[in-house]
Structures are given as C-alpha cells and as structure tokens.
N, C-alpha and C positions, 0 to 999 in steps of 0.2 A: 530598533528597526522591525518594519511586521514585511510580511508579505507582500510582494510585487506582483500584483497584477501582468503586467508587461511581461516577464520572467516567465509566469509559468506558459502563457499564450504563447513563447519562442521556441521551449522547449515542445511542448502538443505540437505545434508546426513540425519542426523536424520529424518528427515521431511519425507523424502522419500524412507525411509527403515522402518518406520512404518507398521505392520501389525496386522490386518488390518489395511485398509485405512482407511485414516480419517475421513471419511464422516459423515454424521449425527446420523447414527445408531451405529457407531461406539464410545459408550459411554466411555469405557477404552481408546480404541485410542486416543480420543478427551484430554482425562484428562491427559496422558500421555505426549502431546503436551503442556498443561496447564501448571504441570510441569516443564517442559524443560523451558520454558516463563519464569517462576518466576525464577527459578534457576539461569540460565541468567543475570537477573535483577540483581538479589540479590548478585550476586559475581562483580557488581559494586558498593553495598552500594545501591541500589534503592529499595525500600519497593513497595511490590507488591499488588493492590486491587483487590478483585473479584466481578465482578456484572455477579450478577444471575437472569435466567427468567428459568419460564419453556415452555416449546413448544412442541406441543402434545404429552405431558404427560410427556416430559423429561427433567432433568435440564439441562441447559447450560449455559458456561461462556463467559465475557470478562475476558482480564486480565489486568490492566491498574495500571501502572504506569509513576511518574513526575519528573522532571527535572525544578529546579526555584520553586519551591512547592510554595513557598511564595509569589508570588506575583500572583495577580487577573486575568488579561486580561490573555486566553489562548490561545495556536495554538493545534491544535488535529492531530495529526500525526498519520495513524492506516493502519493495513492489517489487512484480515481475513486466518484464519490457517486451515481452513477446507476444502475437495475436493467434487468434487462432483462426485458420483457411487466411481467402484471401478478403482483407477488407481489414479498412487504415485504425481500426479501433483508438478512437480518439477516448471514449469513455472508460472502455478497456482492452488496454490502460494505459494508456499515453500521459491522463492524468493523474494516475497517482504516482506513474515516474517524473511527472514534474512538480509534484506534491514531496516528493524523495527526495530531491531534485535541490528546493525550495527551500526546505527542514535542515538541509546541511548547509544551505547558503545563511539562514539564519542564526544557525550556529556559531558559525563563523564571524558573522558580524556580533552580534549581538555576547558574544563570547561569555555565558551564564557556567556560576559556578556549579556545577554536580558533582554526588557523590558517588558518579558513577561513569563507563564509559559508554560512549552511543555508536554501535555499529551500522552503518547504513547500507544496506545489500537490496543492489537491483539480479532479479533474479530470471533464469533463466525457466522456459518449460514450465509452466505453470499449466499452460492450455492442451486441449486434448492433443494428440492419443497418449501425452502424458500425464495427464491430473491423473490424483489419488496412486504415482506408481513410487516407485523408489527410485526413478530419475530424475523429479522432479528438482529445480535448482535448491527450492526452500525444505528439501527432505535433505539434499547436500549438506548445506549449511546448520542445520539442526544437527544433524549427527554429528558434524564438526567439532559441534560442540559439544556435546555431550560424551564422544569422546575422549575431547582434549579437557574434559572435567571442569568447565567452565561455569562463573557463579552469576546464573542468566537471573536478572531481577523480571522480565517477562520480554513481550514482544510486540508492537505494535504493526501492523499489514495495513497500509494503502491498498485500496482495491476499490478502481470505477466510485471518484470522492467527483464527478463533474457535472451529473444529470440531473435539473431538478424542474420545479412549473409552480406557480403562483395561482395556479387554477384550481376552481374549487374541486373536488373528488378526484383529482388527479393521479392519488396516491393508491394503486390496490392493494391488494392484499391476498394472501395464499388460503386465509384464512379466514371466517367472520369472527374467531375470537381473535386475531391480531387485529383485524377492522376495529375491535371497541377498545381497543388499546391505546391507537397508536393516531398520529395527526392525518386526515384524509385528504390534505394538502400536501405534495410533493416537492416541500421545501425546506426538510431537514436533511439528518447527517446523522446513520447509526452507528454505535459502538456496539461489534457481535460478539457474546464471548459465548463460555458455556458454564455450567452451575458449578461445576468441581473448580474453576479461576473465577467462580462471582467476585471476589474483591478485588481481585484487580481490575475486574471489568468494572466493577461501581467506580473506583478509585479514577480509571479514565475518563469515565464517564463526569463525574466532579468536576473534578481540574479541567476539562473542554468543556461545561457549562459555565465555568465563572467567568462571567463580562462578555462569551460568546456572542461574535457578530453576526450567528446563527443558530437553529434549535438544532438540537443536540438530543439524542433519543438513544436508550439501549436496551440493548435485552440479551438473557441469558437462557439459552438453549439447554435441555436438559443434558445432550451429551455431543458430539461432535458429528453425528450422523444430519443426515437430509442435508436443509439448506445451512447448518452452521458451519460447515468446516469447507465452504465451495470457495476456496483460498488458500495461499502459503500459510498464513497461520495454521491451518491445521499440522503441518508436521513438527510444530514448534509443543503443542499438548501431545502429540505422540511421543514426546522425550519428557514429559512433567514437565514442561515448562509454561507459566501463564502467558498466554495469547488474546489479544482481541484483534477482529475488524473494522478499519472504520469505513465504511461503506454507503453508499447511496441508494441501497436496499437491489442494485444490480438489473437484473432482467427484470426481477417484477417492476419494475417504475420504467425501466428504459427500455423502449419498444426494438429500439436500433440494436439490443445487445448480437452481438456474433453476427451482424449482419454489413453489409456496404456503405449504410445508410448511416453508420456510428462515423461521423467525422466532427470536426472542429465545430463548427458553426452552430451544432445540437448541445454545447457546452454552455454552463453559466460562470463565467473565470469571478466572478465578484463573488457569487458563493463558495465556487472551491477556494479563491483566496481566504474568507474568511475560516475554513475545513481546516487551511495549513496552520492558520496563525491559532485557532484554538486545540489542535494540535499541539503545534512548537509548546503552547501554554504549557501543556497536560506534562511534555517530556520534562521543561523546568520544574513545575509542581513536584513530580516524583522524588527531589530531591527534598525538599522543603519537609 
C-alpha cells in the first residue's frame, strides 16, 4: 500500500476548520486535535500515550504512539499540531500532522519488518512564545528519552511537507550561494540536517531519492543555529541524537507562512503524497 491522497486531504480538513485556532490558548482546540490523534491511531489497532507538562500554568500534551513496540533501538518520527496566532495553518502544519498521520496508517498496513521500533509523536508548543524554550513538546519527548536511557537510532520531523509551484524561479533563496545549489523551481522536498548527523542526513536523503515520485534535495547546515534547527528536531541534537527535517524549505517558498492566507486549497496533496510514500521508503530502508 503507498499513500492516499484522500487520507491526508481529511486529515488537513479537520486540522483546518478548527475553531478556534489551534494555538496555545486555545485549550479545547488543542484537545480536540488530541482526540482526533488518538482516534486515528486506534482504528489501526495502535494504543495511544499521553505525556503531559504544564507550561504557564496550562497542561499540554504529546500524543505518542508505536509501531514494533517490542523491540529497543528506536526511530522517532514526529510533527507538531499546533499554529501559531490566529490562522488555520494548513501548511503549517496541518500537513505534516497528516504526513504523521499517514506514516502510521502505512505501517500498519503494509506491516514491514524492522530492526527497530518507530515512535510516532504529534507534538505540542512548537510555535511561538514557545520555540527554542524548554516547554517545547519535542524538548519533552527528547528528554524523555534521554533520561529514560533510550537507544535512539535518530529522528525524523515532518514540518510544512505541502507548498510547492511548477513555475519557473518560483523557488528563492536566503542566499545566492544556496541559489547556485539548489533547483530554482519550487517543486521539491528538503531533508535539513546539520554536519555533526551528515550521515544520517545523507542516509535519509538516499533511501527518499530511490524511485522518489519526487526531487528530493538536502543539505547540511554547519551547526544547528539560524534557519536549521526552526523545528522539533532541534531538541532531538540537543540530547546527541541524529535528527533531520523533511521540509518544503517553509517561509522562504511559502508566502502564506504564519499568515490567514495558509489554508487548504494553497496545498499540493499529490506532491505531499508522494513526501509520505518516500518517506515511509527511507523508514523501511534504515532497516535494510
């Protein structure tokens, strides 16, 4: 089985007809999202855990669920399901919670063997005023582990996998040496890591180029400052543990980022389907 089209466009719906928005104040919203998460899970047979924090003054969850339960060494596969202000963020990230979403449904069916187990955590608090803090849901979950002495094989982050354009210079750039790099068409799909995890990031990057029903582009940041760490994976290298993003290069390509304007209909679901399924690829790969 690959990727349903139909599947992830129901999930972005709900996502994004929420009201309120999902943001951090929005406690009902947030739980309602929650919800939706487990329910998901559980009409695959997946039993759903919740890790709770509070953060000024309010609770908030993960919602994590596994795939291989039984066996030790893990791969952490995660998006966050919250927006930031008000507005339906479809790109982010409604879509890589149905790219999340997706990844477990084909798990499930397609039931591949690994030599390892796959945690799949939709994360809370990603977005301001709490990035980069120690509230963050995916700074929770890392520590988690890290505590609980856990043998992490690395981390994959969904993050804003929906935005792209078939038009010529569509694609900019922060940079004119990223300009002579990289395709000036906005119709790939990057894997971010940083140089101290380059082989895991090549390693992703392989296993989601072979037979990819999309381009597939990466690069490695020389350390986790500026634009590389603007994601959950960053708190997964603050514990040594290898992290990438797979990302749609975010604000710089997608004009609607943090704005009203980021809804469903500014999505391409045929390319993010193709995101998941060479995705799904890359997780079976790591076993091989």
């Amino acid at each position: 089985m690959k990727a349903q089209k139909n599947r992830l466009y129901k999930d972005v719906a709900f996502l994004t007809e929420l009201r309120p928005y999902r943001n951090y104040k929005q406690l009902d919203s947030l739980e309602k999202v929650c919800d939706y998460i487990k329910a998901e899970f559980g009409q695959l047979g997946l039993e759903s855990e919740e890790q709770t924090w509070i953060a000024d003054g309010n609770e908030y969850k993960n919602i994590i669920t596994s795939y291989n339960k039984e066996k030790s060494r893990r791969l952490v596969i995660g998006a966050h399901y919250d927006v930031c202000g008000e507005q339906p963020g479809a790109d982010d990230n409604a879509s890589a919670v149905a790219g999340l979403l997706e990844t477990a449904r084909l798990l499930v069916e397609n039931q591949p063997t690994l030599d390892f187990r796959v945690d799949l955590v939709a994360y809370s608090l990603e977005e301001p005023p709490f990035f980069a803090s120690d509230d963050m849901g995916s700074y929770i979950h890392a520590k988690s582990l890290h505590d609980g002495d856990v043998d992490v094989l690395g981390m994959i982050c969904y993050e804003m996998i929906g935005f792209f354009s078939d038009e010529p210079n569509s694609q900019p750039f922060p940079s004119e040496a990223l300009a002579l790099l990289y395709p000036s068409v906005a119709n790939f799909i990057a894997v971010v890591g940083i140089e101290r995890f380059a082989e895991f990031t090549g390693k992703i990057h392989s296993l989601m180029s072979k037979d990819s029903g999309i381009d597939v582009q990466f690069i490695n940041f020389p350390d986790a400052g500026d634009i590389a760490g603007l994601s959950d994976h960053r708190n997964y290298w603050r514990f040594g543990y290898p992290a990438v993003m797979i990302n749609d290069t975010a604000f710089i390509r997608n004009p609607n980022y943090h704005k009203k304007t980021d809804t469903i209909d500014t999505l391409d679901f045929d390319k993010m389907t193709e995101v998941v399924n060479s995705t799904y690829r890359a997780v079976c790969g790591l076993s091989e």
